[in-house]
N, C-alpha and C positions, 0 to 999 in steps of 0.2 A: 560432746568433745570439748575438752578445754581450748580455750583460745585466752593470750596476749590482751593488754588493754588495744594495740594496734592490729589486730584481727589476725597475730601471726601463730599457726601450734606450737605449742613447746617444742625447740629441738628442732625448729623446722631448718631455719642458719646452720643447725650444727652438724645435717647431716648433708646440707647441702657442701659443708664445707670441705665434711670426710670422701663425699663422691669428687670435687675435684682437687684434692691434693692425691687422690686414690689414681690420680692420671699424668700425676709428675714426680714417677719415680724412674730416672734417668741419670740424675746426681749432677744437673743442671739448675735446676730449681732452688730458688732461694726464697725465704720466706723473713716478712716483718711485721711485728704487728703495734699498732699505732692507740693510743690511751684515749684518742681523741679522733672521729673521723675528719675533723674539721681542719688538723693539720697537715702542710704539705710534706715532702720530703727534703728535710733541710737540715743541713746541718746545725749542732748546737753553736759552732763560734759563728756563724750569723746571723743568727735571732737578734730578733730584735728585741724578747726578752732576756737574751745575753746579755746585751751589747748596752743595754740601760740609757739610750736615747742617742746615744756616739753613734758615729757612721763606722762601720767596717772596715778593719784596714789590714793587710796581710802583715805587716810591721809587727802590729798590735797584737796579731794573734801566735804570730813567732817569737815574742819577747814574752808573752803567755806561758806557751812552751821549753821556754828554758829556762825559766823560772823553777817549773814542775820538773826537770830532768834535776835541777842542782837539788831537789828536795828528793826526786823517788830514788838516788843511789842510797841514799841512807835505808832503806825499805827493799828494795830488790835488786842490788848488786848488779844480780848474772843479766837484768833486760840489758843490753847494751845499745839496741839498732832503733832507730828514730820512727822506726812505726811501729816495733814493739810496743816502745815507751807512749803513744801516742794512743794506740790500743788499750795501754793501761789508765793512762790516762783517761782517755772518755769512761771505762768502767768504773771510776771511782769520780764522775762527775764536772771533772772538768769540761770546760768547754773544747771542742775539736772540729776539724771540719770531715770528721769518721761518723757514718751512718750505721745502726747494727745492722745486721741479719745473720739468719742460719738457714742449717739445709736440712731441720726440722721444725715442718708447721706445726707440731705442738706447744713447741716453745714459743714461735710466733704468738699463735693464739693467746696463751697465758700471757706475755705481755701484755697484750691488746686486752684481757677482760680481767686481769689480776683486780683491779678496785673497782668490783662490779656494782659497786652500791654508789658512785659518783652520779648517777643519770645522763650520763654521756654515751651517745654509740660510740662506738670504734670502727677500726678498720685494718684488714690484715694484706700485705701486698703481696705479691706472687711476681717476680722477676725471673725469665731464663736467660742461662748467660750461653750465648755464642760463641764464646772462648774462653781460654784456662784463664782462673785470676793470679796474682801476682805474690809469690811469697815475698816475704819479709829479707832481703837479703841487706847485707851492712851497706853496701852504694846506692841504696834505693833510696832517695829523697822524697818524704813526702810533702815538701812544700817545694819541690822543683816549678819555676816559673813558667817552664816549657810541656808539663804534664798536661795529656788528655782532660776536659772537665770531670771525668767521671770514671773512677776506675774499681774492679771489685778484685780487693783485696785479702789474704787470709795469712796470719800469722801466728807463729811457732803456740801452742797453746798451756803457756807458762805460768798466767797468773790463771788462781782458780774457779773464778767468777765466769771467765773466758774461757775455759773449758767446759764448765757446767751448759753454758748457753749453747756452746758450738760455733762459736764465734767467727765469723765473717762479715768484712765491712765494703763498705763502698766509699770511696775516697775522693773526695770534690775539691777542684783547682779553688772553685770560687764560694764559700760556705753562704755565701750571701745570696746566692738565687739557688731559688727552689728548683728539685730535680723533677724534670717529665720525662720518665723509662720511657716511652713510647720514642721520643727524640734521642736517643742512646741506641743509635741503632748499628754503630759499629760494638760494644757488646751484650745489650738485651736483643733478643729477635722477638720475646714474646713477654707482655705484662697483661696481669689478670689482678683485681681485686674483691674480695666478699667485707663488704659491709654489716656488720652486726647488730642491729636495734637494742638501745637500753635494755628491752625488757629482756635479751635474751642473752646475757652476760653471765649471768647466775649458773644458768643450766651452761653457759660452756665452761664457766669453772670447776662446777663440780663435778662433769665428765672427765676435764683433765682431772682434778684431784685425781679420780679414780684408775687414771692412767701414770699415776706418778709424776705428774708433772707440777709440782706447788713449792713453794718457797724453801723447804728443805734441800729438792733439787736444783733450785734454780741459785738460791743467791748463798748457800753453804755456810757453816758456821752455825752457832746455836741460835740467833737470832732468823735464821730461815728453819731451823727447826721448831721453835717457840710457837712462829709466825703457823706454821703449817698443824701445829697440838691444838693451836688457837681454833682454827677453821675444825678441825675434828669433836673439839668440844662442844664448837656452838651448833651443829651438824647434825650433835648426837641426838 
């Protein structure tokens, strides 16, 4: 039998992962998956690799944001509502204090093992939500001072990146401390994560591949087409 330099069989992770997403189908279940298992759950506008040595300041990160709204009307008109834009925003890189997820772990997983050749494990998280999350409506503030720390959000799915992924977030008062689901227990009641080892990044890529799920689906455009001819070439 083959084995792993770390005594694991091929596939061992991968099927372990299909038997428990295979037990959360309720439409509760949110899935994330992480490049790095070594990262927490944190927003990008409170990294500390955001933040470039500066202390965090919600000031800093709302004058961030309307920076990026006087730019994205040039670009997408019809977003009008402040978590839309905010949505879009984090999709196109900007810093925010919106975490992704969706309510398909294969997309999770591709996140989490897309650049399988870095020699990093990963990590794919599994949150159930306890109650309905919050659309996107025009009075919804999402930098209200008075918001819950932590809230799981889903908005109109307009731009295409955001569609493709399936896109739902979680919305943090304070981007500067890292989120523990387990402490969220007015809306997660249950969190589960599968940890992936380096060596078995590959065989979960190329399983999605085989499920359709690679850069063609994920990130749209010819550039995720390219990306996804690329992997079939080198494959061949």
């Amino acid at each position: 039998m083959v084995t792993f330099s770390n005594g694991l069989i091929p596939g061992e992770n991968w099927f372990k992962f299909i038997e428990m997403i295979s037990a959360k189908t309720d439409g509760r279940w949110f899935f994330r998956g992480q490049g790095d298992a070594s990262w927490a759950l944190q927003p990008s506008a409170g990294r500390y690799d955001k933040l470039g040595g500066a202390a965090y300041r919600r000031e800093d990160e709302k004058a961030l944001f309307s920076e990026f709204q006087r730019e994205a009307v040039r670009f997408h008109p019809e977003i009008t509502t402040d978590l839309e834009l905010l949505a879009l925003a984090q999709h196109h890189g900007l810093p925010t204090r919106l975490l992704d997820w969706t309510d398909n772990p294969l997309v999770a997983a591709w996140f989490a093992c897309r650049h399988y050749d870095d020699g990093k494990p990963v990590v794919i998280h599994m949150i159930h939500s306890c109650r309905d999350h919050i659309d996107a409506k025009p009075q919804f503030d999402p930098f209200d001072e008075n918001m819950a720390d932590v809230l799981l959000v889903r908005v109109p799915l307009r731009a295409a990146r955001i569609t493709a992924q399936q896109g739902l977030f979680s919305l943090h008062s304070d981007p500067s401390v890292a989120w523990e689901p387990t402490r969220s227990t007015k809306i997660i009641d249950a969190y589960e994560r599968l940890d992936v080892p380096q060596d078995e990044k590959a065989f979960f890529f190329r399983m999605l591949h085989i499920f359709g799920v690679n850069d063609a689906r994920m990130m749209g455009g010819l550039d995720g087409v390219c990306d996804t001819l690329a992997v079939s070439y080198r494959s061949r």
